[in-house]
C-alpha positions in Angstrom: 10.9 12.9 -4.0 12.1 11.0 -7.2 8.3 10.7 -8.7 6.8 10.4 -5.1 7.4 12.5 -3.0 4.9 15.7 -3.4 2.2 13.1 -2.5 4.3 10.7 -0.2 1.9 11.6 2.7 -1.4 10.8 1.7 -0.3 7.0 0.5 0.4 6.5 3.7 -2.0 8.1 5.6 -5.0 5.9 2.7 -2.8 2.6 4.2 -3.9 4.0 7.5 -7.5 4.3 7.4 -7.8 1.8 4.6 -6.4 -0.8 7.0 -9.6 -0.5 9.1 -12.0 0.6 6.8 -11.1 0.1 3.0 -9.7 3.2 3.1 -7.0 2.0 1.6 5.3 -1.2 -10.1 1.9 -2.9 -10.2 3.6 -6.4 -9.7 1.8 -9.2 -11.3 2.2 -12.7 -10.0 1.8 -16.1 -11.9 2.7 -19.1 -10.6 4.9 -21.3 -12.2 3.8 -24.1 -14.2 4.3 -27.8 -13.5 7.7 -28.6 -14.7 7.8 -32.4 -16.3 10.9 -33.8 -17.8 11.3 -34.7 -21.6 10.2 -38.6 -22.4 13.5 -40.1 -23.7 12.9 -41.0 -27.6 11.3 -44.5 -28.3 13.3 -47.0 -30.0 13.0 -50.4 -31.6 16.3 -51.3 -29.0 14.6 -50.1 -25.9 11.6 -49.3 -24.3 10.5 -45.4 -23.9 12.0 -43.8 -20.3 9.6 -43.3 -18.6 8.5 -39.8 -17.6 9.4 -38.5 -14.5 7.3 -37.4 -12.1 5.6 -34.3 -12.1 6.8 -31.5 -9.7 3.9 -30.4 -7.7 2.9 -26.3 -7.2 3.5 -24.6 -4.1 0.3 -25.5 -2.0 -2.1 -22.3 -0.9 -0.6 -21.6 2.0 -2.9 -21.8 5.4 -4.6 -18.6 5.8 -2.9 -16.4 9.1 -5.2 -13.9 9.7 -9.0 -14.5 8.9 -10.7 -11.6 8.9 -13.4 -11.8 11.5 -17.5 -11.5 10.7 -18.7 -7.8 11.0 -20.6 -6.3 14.5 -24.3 -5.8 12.9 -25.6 -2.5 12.7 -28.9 -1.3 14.0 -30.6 -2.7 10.7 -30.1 -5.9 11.9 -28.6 -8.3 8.4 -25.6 -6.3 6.5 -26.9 -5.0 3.0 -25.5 -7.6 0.3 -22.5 -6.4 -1.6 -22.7 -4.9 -5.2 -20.0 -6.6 -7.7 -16.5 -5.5 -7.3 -16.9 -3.7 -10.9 -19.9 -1.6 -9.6 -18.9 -0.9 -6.2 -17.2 2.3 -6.8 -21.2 4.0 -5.2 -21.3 1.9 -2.7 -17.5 2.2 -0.8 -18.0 5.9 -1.5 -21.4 6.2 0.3 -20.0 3.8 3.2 -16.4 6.1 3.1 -18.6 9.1 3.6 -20.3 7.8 6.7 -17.3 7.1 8.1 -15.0 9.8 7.3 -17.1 12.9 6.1 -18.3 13.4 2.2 -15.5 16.9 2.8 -13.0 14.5 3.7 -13.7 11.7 1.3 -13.8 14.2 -2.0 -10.8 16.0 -0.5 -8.2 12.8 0.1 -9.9 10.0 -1.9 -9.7 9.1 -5.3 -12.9 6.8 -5.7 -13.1 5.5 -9.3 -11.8 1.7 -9.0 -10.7 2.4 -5.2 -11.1 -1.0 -3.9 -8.8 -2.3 -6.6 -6.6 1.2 -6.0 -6.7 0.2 -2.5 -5.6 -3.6 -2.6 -2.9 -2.7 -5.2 -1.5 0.3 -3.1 -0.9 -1.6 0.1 0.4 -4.7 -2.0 3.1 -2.3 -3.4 3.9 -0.3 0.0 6.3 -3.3 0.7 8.2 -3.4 -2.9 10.5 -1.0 -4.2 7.9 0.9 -6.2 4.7 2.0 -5.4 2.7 3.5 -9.0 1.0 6.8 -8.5 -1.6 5.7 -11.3 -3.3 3.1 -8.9 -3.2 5.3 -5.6 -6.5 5.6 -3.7 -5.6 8.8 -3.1 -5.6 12.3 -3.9 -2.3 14.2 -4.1 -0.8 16.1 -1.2 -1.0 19.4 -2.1 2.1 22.1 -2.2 6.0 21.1 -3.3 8.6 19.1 -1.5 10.7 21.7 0.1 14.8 21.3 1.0 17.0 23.0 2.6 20.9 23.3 2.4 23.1 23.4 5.7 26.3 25.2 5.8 28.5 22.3 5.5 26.5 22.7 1.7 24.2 19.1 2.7 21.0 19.5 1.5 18.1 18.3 3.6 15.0 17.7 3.8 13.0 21.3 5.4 11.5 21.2 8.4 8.4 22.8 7.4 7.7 20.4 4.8 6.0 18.1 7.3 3.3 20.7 7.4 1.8 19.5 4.2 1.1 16.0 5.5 -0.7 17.6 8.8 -4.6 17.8 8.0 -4.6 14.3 6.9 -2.8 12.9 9.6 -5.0 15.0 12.1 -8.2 13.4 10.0 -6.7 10.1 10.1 -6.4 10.4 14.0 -9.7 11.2 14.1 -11.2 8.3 12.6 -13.0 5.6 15.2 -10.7 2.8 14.2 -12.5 0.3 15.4 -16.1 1.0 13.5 -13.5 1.6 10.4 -11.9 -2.1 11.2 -15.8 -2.8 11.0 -16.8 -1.7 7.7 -13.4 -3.1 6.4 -14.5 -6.3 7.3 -17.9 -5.7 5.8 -16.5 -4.8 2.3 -13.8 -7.5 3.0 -15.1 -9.6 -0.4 -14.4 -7.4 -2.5 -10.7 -6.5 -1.0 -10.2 -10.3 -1.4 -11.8 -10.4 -5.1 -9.2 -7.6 -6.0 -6.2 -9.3 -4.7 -6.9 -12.5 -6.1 -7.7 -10.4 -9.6 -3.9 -8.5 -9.0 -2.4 -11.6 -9.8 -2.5 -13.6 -6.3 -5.3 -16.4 -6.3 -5.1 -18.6 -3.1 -4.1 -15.8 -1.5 -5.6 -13.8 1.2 -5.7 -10.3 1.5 -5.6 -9.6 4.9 -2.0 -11.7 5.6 -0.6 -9.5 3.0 -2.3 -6.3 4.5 -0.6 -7.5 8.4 2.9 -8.3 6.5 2.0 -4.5 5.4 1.5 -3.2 8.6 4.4 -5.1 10.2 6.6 -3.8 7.6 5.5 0.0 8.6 5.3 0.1 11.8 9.1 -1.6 12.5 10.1 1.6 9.9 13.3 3.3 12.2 12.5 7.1 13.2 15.5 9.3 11.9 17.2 10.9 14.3 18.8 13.5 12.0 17.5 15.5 9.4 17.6 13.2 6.4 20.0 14.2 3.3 18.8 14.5 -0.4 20.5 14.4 -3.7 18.9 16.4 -6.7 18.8 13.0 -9.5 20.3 14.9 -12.6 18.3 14.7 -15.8 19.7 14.6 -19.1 18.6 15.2 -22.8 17.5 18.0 -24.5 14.2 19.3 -22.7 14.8 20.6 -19.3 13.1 19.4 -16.2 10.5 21.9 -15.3 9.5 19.9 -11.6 12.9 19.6 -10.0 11.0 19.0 -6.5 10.0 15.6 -7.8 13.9 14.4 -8.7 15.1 14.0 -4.9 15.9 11.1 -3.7 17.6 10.3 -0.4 21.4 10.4 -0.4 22.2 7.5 1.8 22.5 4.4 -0.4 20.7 2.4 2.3 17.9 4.7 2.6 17.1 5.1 -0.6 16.9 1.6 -1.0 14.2 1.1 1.0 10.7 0.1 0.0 8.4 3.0 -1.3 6.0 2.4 2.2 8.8 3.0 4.5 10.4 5.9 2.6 7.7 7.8 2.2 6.8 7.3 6.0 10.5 8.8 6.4 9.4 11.7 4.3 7.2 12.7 6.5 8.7 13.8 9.5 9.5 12.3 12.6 6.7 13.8 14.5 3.9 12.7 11.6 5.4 9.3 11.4 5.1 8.1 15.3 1.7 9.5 14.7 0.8 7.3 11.5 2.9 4.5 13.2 0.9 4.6 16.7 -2.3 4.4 14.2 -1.1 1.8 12.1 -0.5 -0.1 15.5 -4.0 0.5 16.8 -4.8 -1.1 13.2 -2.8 -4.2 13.2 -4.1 -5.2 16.9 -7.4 -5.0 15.5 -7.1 -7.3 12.1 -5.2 -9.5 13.6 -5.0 -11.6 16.5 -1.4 -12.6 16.6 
């Protein structure tokens, strides 16, 4: 819906396995400079004001969640990490152990995905979430609506089917050997955030403020209204399945995460939800 929603699905379901595993608006932060007040001008009369005092920054704020060291494998000491820039081979090769090669190639996009991924669940809570920087490949077949007798269109029923295979893989994955290789690659998750515009920062309390966010997202009860966005100018829209946008006010207005976990279905969202749980318990201990 309204530039999302024919791959709504798979963003979500990349939060969930990239939560655990690295399976996972482009908003750029800076922090403010140090404000200090204008010296008064110096006179023959009077001595210069003096300056007043400099207002410190915002100290890096205590870190909530450290991530935890990684279970070794049978090989005994972990393999050192490529640098974020040439890691694209290795977080494929690792995916692929975890997930399948069919399933990485199939729901992944790989070029950059460790930047992808940090970026995507950064924006999940904001208003927008950019399609260009999605780890992710899109979910295939259109948004489909219906429209009631009372002339209310709706989201179909049957649309939820699209988002099924990768919910059923994303069930499937051993979330707690994926929460193992996240922490493995964890450097370069943290290089990438602190790249996005957020040094000081620390990935993993922005990826549990993620998860929090998600997983308190309301089920609908009802099946959720849709407005067609109306486009005008000369040159006709061609893809009017990508112009809906929920007709409550309130609902629309939601972040891009929690939207697109609405879109959905109810059924497919207590499933990502119950997985996004599992998740949180294990990258946190609070």
């Amino acid at each position: 819906m309204k530039r999302q929603s024919s791959r709504v699905p798979t963003l979500i379901a990349a939060l969930a396995a990239l939560a655990v595993a690295g399976y996972f608006g482009w908003q750029h932060f800076e922090p403010e400079p140090s404000l200090v007040a204008p010296a008064a001008a110096p006179s023959a009369a009077a001595p210069a004001a003096p300056l007043a005092p400099v207002v410190p920054e915002p100290s890096t704020p205590a870190v909530e969640h450290p991530v935890e060291a990684p279970v070794a494998d049978a090989a005994g000491e972990p393999t050192p990490l490529p640098a974020l820039a040439e890691s694209d081979e290795h977080v494929s090769a690792l995916l692929s152990g975890l997930l399948s090669r069919k399933n990485v190639l199939t729901f992944l996009q790989l070029d950059g995905f460790v930047r992808r991924a940090v970026a995507t669940v950064d924006n999940l809570a904001r208003s927008q979430a950019p399609m260009m920087v999605w780890p992710v490949n899109p979910t295939p077949q259109r948004f489909t609506t219906q429209r009631g007798e009372n002339g209310v269109e709706t989201i179909h029923p049957g649309n939820s089917q699209r988002y099924v295979p990768l919910v059923l893989m994303i069930e499937s994955v051993d979330t707690a050997k994926a929460v193992n290789l996240y922490r493995r690659l964890y450097p370069l998750f943290q290089q990438a955030y602190e790249e996005l515009g957020f040094p000081g920062r620390y990935f993993n309390d922005r990826l549990v403020q993620v998860l929090d966010h998600l997983i308190a997202t309301p089920v609908p009860t009802e099946q959720l209204a849709v407005t067609l966005v109306e486009v005008k100018g000369p040159i006709p829209s061609t893809r009017p399945w990508v112009r809906y946008e929920l007709a409550d006010p309130a609902l629309e207005s939601l972040s891009a995460g929690r939207k697109m976990l609405l879109r959905t279905g109810p059924d497919n969202q207590r499933r990502l939800q119950a997985k996004l749980k599992d998740i949180r318990q294990r990258v946190a201990k609070t």
